[in-house]
N, C-alpha and C positions, 0 to 999 in steps of 0.2 A: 479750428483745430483744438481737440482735446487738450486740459493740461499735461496729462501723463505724455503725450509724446511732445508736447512744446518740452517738457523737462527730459526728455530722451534727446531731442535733437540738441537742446544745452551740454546736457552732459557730452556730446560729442562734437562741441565747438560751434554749433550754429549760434551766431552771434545775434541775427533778427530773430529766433527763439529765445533767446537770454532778454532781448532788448523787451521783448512782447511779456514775459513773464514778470519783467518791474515795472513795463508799464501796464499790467491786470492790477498789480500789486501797492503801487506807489499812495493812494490812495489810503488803503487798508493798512501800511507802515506808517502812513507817517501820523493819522488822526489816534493811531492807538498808540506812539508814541507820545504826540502831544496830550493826551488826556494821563499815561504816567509821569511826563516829566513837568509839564504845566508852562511850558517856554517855547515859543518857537523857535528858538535860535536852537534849543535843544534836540528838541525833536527833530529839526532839519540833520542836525550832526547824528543823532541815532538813526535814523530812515539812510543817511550816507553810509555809517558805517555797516546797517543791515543789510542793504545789497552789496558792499563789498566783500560781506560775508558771505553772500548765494554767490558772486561772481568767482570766489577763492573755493567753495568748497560744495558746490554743486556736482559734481564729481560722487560727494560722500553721501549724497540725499538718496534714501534707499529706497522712497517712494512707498514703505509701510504706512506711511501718516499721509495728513492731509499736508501740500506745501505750507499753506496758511498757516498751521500749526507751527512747524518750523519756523517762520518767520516771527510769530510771537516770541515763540523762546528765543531766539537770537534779540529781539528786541528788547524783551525781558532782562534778557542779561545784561545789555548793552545799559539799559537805565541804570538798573543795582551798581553797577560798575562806574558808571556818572555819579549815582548817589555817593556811592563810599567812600570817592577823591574828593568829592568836594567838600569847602567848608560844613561844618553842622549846621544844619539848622532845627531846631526843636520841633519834634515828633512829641506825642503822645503816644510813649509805651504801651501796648497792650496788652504784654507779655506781662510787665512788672507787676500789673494790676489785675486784678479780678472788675470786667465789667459788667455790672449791675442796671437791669432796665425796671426801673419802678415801671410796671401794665399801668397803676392808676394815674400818675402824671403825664402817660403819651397825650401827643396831640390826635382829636380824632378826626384822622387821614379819610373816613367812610361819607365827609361833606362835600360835594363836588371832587372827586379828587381831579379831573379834568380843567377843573380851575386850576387850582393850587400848581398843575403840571406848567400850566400858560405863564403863573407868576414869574415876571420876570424877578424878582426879587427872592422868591423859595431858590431859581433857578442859582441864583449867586450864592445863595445862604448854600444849598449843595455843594457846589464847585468849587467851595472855600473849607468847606468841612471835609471832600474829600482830599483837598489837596492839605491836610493838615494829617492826613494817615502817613504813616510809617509807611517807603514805598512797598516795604514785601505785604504790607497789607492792603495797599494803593492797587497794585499789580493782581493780585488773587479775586478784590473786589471787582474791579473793569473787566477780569477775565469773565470770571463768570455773570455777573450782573448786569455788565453792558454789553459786553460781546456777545453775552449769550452761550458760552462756549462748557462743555458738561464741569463735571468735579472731576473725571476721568479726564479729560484731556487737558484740562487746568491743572491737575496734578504731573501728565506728563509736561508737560509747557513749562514749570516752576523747578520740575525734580524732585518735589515733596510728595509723600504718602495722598490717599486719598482722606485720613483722619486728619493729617495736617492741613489740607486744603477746607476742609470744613470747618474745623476748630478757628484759623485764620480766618475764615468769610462769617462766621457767625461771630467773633470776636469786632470783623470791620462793621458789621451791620450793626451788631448793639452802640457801638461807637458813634457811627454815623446818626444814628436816631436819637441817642442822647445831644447829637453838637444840635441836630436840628429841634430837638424839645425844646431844647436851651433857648436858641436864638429864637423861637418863635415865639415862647412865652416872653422873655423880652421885647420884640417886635410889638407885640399884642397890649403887654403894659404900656409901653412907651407910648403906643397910637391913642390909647384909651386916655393919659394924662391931657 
């Protein structure tokens, strides 16, 4: 069955349509959950509270977007709204600051990069450097760079302009490339002593 009428027969109480539309989806919540929130036990509580939000208000899904879409944004929201009650933990501002990529000190990514993809060790030095972004920066970067998902729908999914989805993702990426300059040329002295 199509989605468009699994989400017709929800909206009109079919419960094994409802059941079938979290279980296409359960997958898709909760891995893009855990990559904003960086916790399972979070991610489980975000993925709960995002189908209790399709279960509450499928009714209001107009079916102009894709479901998928919707389900970011509701997840989306759900993290930011995790983030903001909880204690602070130190972000690197991005906003405060003007971020600066020296071209001549990148590392050069054009030597094997299918190595470097395999290193189990880049793979950490990543997953540590993103999880060090500010989530609204966290969020705009996975949308569009892991998801895959455009600057037009990442803007709708966020509620920001499309210059603020860019300005934000070109701000995470100079970010991100400077933590990994960083950590590699250390990596690299340190192996070399």
């Amino acid at each position: 069955m199509e989605e468009s009428e699994l989400i017709k027969q929800a909206q009109s109480g079919n419960k094994k349509a409802l059941e079938q539309l979290v279980k296409n989806y359960e997958n898709t919540v909760y891995n893009f959950s855990f990559k904003i929130c960086r916790d399972k036990e979070r991610a489980e509580n975000t993925m709960q509270e995002t189908f209790l939000s399709l279960l509450k208000n499928i009714n209001q899904f107009k079916c102009d977007s894709k479901l998928s879409t919707w389900l970011y944004t509701v997840v989306s929201n759900h993290c930011l709204m995790m983030f903001r009650k909880a204690p602070r933990h130190e972000y690197t501002s991005l906003e405060d600051e003007e971020v600066f990529v020296d071209e001549s000190t990148l590392t050069d990514w054009a030597n094997s990069p299918g190595k470097l993809a395999e290193n189990k060790e880049l793979k950490e030095i990543l997953d540590k450097s993103i999880s060090n972004l500010a989530p609204d920066y966290r969020i705009i970067f996975l949308l569009r760079d892991v998801e895959g998902l455009s600057t037009e729908e990442t803007a709708g999914i966020t509620n920001l302009s499309i210059a603020a989805v860019k300005s934000r993702l070109h701000r995470a990426r100079a970010f991100l490339r400077n933590e990994l300059n960083e950590k590699l040329k250390y990596e690299k002295t340190r192996n070399s002593m």
